[in-house]
C-alpha positions as CSV (number, residue, x, y, z in Angstrom):
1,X,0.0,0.0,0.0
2,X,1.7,3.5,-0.9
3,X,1.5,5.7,1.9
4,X,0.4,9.3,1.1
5,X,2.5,12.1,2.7
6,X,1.6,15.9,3.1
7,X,3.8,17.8,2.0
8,X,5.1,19.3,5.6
9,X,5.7,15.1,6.2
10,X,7.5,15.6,2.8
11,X,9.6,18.7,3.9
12,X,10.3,16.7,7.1
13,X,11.7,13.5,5.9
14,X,14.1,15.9,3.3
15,X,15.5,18.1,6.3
16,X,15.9,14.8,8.1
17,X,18.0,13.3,5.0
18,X,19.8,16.3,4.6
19,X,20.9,17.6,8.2
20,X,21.8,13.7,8.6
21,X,19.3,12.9,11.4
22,X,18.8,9.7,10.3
23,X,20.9,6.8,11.3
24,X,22.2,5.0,8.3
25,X,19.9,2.4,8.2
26,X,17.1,4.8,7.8
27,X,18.8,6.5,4.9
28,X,19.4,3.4,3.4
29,X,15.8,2.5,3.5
30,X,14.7,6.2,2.3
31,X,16.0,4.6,-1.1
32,X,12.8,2.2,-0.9
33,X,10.0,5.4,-0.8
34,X,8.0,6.0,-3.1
35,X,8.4,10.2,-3.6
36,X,11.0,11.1,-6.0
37,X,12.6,13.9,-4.0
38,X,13.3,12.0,-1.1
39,X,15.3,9.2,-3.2
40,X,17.0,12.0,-4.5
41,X,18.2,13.2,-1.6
42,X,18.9,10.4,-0.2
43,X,21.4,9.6,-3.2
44,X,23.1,13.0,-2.3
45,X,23.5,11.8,1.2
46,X,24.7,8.3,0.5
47,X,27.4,9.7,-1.6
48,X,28.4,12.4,0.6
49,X,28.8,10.1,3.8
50,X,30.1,7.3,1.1
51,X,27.8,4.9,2.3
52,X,28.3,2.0,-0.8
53,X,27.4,-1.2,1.3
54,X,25.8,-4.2,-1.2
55,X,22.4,-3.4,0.1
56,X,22.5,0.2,-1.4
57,X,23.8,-0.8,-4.7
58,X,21.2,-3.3,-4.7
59,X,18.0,-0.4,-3.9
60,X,20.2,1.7,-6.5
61,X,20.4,-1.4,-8.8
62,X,16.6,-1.5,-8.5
63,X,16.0,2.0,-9.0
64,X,17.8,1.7,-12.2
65,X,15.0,0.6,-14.1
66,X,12.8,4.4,-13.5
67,X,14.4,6.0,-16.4
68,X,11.0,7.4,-17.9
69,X,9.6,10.6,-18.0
70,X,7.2,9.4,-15.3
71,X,10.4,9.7,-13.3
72,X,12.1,12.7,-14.5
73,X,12.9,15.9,-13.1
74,X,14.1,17.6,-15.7
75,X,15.7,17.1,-19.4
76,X,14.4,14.0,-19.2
77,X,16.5,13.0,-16.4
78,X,14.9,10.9,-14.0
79,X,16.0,8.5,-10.5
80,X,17.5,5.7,-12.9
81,X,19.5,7.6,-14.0
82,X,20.6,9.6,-10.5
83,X,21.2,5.7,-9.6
84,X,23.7,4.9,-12.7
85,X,25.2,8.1,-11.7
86,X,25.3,7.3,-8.3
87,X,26.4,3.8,-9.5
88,X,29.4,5.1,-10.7
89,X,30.5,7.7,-8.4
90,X,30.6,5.3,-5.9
91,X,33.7,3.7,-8.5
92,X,33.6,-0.1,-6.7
93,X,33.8,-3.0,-8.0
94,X,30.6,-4.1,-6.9
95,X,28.7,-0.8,-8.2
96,X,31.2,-0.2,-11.3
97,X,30.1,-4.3,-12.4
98,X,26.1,-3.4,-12.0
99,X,27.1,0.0,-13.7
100,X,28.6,-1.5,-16.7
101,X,26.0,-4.4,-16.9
102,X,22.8,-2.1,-16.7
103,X,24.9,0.3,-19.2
104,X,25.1,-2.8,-22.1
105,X,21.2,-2.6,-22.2
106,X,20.6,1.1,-22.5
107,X,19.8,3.2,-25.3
108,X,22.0,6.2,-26.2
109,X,19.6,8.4,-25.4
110,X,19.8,7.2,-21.9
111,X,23.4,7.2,-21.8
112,X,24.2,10.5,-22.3
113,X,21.5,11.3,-19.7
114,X,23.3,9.2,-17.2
115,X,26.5,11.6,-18.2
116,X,24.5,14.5,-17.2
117,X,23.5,13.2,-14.4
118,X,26.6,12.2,-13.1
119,X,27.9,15.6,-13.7
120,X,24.7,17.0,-11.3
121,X,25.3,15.0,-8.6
122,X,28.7,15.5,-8.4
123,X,28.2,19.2,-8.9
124,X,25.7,18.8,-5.7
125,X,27.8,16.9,-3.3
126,X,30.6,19.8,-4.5
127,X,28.1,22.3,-3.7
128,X,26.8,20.9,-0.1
129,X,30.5,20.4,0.7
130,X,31.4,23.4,0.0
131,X,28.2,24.8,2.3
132,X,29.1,22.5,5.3
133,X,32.4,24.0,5.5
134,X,32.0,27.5,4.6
């Protein structure tokens, strides 16, 4: 059954992802919801912290298959591909071998929107980084 959330329960659950009041399991598990916003701020977290155990490449792994527009946020660019991205930024073997054998089944299309993603996310995490210290 998906759980309907009001959008204060929404705002919640995103400051609690990203003022990291959420113990890592938690987090992990965030990568399970159903709201797009919340995965995707989850996947900023999880890379910040580097939290690449099997279980979240597996939820990521899983996530790579919402690659639609149902999914997107913008250009097309939706949560699988934030996962591929995440995938490999995460650059072990574990994630780089479900990276490269998702990857063999993709379009181009999807590709280079994995490439823009990448280059997002990593411009986020440089972002936030950047924030937390300054």
């Amino acid at each position: 059954m998906i759980k309907i959330i009001s959008k204060n329960e929404l705002d919640e659950k995103i400051r609690q992802i990203k003022q990291n009041e959420l113990s890592v399991q938690e987090l992990i598990d965030c990568l399970d919801s159903k709201q797009m916003y919340i995965i995707s701020n989850t996947i900023i977290q999880l890379v910040k912290l580097k939290i690449n155990n099997s279980l979240v490449i597996a939820k990521l792994q899983n996530l790579t298959q919402y690659m639609g527009e149902r999914y997107a946020f913008a250009e097309g660019i939706g949560i699988g591909h934030f996962a591929m991205a995440t995938l490999s930024i995460f650059n072990t073997s574990d994630s780089l071998y479900v990276y490269h054998e998702t990857l063999k089944n993709l379009m181009d299309i999807d590709i280079e929107r994995i490439k823009k993603a990448t280059l997002i996310l990593n411009d986020l995490i440089d972002n936030d980084i950047k924030e937390d210290k300054g």
